[in-house]
VOZA-883258 format. One record per residue (C-alpha): residue in one letter; x, y, z. Coordinates in steps of 0.05 Angstrom, whole numbers, padded with zeros to 5 digits, always signed. Layout:
// residues N
AXYZ ...
// end
This chain:
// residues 162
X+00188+00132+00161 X+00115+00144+00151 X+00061+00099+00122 X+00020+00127+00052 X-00047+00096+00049 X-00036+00062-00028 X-00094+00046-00067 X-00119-00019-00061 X-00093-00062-00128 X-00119-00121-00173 X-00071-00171-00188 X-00086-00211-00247 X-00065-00285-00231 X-00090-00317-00289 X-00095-00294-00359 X-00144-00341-00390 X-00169-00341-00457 X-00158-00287-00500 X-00226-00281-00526 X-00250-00291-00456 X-00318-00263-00437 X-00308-00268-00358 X-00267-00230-00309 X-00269-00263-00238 X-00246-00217-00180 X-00224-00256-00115 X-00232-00218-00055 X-00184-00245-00001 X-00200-00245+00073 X-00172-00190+00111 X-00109-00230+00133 X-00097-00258+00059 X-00075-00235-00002 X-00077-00257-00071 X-00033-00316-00066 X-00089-00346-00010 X-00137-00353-00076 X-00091-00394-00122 X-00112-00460-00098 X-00193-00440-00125 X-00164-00411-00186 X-00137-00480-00217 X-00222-00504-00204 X-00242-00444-00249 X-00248-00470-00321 X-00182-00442-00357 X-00220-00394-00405 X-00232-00352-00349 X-00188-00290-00330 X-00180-00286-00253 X-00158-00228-00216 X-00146-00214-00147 X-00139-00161-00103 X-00076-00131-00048 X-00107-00092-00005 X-00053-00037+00029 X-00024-00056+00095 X-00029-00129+00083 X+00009-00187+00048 X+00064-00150-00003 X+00037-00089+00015 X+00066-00078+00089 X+00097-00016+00085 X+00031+00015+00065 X-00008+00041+00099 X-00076+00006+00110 X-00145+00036+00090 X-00178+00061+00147 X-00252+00050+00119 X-00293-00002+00074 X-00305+00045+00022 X-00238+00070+00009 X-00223-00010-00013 X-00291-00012-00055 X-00283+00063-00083 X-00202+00037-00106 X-00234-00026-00134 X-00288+00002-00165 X-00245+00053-00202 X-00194+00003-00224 X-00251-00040-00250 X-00287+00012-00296 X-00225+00038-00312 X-00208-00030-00361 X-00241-00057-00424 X-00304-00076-00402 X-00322-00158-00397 X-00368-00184-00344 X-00347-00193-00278 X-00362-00245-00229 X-00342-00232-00154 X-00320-00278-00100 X-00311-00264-00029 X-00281-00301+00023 X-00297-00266+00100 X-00282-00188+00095 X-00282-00197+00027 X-00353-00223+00012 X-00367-00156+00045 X-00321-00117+00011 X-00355-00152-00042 X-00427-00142-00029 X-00408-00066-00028 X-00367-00067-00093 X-00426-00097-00124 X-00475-00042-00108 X-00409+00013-00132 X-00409-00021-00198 X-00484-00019-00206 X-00476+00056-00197 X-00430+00060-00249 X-00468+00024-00303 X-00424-00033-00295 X-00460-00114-00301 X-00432-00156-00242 X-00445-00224-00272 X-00448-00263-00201 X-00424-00244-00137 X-00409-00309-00089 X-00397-00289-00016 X-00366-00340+00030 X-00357-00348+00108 X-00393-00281+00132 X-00465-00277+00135 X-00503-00226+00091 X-00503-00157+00124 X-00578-00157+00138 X-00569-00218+00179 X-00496-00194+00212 X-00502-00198+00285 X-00517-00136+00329 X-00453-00129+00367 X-00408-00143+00310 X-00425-00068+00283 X-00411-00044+00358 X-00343-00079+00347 X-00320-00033+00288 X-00332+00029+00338 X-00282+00000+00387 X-00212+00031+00396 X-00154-00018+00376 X-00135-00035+00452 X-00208-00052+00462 X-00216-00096+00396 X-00160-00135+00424 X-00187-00147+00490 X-00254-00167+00460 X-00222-00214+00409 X-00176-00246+00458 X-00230-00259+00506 X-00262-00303+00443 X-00200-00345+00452 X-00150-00361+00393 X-00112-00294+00391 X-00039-00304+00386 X+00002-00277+00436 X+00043-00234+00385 X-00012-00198+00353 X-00048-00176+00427 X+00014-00148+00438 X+00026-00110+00378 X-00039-00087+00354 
// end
């Protein structure tokens, strides 16, 4: 059976208000999906509508398969984004998605459309990324493996099955 790269999606997991005037957009880390947010949705005053987003190849999506670039994520999120009524939008991003974040911010600019706040956590800004880390998004998948296992941590199961 072969893999389709599906666009990434926005799952809303909390309605709010229905004369809300904020849309906040969790971005999970790449290991998490929308479910890994709830427990900072119920600190988000309840007027708030709270969306998340499944990117393919990951939690739920499995079957999928994954995007191969940053931009395909931001371009699907983007698109979905301008594509509803407009409210303001405030971003939060938790490790790849602060920078999945960081780049959706500058998309939506392009598109005429307000980001409200954007609130990266646990990854530093890009300016200030560390040299080698963009080397590591150059290595083949064997490679990545090797490099990440040397750094200690990496379960058995997933050097083994990259």
């Amino acid at each position: 059976m072969s893999r389709v790269r599906a666009a990434t999606a926005i799952e809303e997991l909390r309605s709010g208000d229905p004369i809300h005037q904020l849309d906040v957009l969790m971005l999970p880390s790449a290991g998490g999906g929308p479910r890994s947010m709830a427990p900072l949705v119920d600190r988000l005053p309840a007027q708030v509508r709270v969306w998340a987003a499944r990117y393919p190849g990951r939690i739920g999506e499995i079957d999928d398969e994954p995007a191969a670039r940053l931009s395909d994520i931001v371009d699907d999120l983007a698109e979905a984004l301008t594509a509803r009524p407009r409210h303001r939008v405030a971003i939060f991003g938790h490790s790849l998605g602060a920078m999945i974040g960081w780049q959706l911010c500058g998309a939506l600019e392009q598109r005429d459309h307000e980001v409200a706040a954007f609130f990266p956590a646990a990854c530093p800004p890009p300016h200030r990324a560390p040299r080698d880390l963009h080397a590591l998004a150059d290595l083949e998948d064997r490679e990545l493996i090797q490099h990440l296992d040397m750094l200690g941590g990496l379960p058995e199961e997933l050097a083994a099955d990259p």
